[in-house]
C-alpha positions in Angstrom: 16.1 34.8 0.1 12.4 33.7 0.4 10.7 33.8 3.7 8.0 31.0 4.9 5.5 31.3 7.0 3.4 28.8 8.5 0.4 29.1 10.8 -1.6 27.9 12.8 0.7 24.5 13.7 -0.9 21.7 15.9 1.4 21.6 18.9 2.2 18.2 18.9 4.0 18.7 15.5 5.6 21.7 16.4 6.8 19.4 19.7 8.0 16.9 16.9 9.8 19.2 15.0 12.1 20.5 17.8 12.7 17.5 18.9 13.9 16.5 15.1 15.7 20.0 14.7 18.2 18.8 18.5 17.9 15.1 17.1 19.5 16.3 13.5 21.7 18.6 15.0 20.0 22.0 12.9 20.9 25.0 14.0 17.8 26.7 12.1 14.3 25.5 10.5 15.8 26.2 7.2 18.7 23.4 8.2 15.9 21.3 9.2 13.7 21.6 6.2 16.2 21.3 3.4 17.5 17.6 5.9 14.2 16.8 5.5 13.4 17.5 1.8 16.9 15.9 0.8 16.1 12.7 3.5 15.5 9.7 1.5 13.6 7.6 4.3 9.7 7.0 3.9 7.2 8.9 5.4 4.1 6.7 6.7 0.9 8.1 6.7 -1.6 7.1 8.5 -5.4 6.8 7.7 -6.4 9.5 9.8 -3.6 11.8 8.2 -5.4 10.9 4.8 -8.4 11.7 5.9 -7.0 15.2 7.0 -5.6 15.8 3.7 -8.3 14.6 2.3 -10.8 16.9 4.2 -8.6 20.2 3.8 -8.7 19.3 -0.1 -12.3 19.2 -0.1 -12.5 22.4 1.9 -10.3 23.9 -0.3 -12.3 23.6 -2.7 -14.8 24.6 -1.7 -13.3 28.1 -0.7 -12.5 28.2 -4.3 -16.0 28.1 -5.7 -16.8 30.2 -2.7 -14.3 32.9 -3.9 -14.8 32.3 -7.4 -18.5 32.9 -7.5 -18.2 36.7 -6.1 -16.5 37.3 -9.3 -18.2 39.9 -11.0 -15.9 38.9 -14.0 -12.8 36.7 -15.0 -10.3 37.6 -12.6 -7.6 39.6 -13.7 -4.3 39.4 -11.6 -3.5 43.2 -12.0 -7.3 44.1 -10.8 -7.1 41.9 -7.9 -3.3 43.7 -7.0 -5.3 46.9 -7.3 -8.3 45.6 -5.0 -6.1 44.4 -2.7 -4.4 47.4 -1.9 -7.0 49.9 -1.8 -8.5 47.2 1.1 -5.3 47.6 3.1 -5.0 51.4 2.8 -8.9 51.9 3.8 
């Protein structure tokens, strides 16, 4: 089974979650995830939480061309593997 991690979780959603996990009855995250993936109600978002995603878009994106100019050449998934490694080992 896959394993999920998330970081770095502001702690007034982690304080809504728990209170959704006792509220839903779930007796794990992975109860309270697949409740809410299968839940048909609407989510509202507000125009600040656009904003958010909106922001960590463009800051993705930037990352990427951050990233993707220190490319010395097209990136090769079996190189980076490779790269990778060696950095954890030294």
């Amino acid at each position: 089974m896959a394993t999920i991690l998330i970081k770095n979780i502001p702690e007034d959603l982690l304080k809504e979650l728990k209170r959704l996990k006792v509220e839903l009855g779930c007796r794990t995250w992975t109860d309270l995830l697949a409740k809410l993936v299968r839940s048909e109600k609407t989510i509202l978002l507000t125009k600040e939480n656009l904003d958010e995603m909106k922001t960590g878009v463009q800051e993705f994106l930037k990352l990427k061309s951050t990233v993707s100019s220190k490319w010395t050449s097209p990136p090769a998934a079996l190189e980076e593997l490779r790269r990778s490694r060696h950095h954890e080992v030294a």
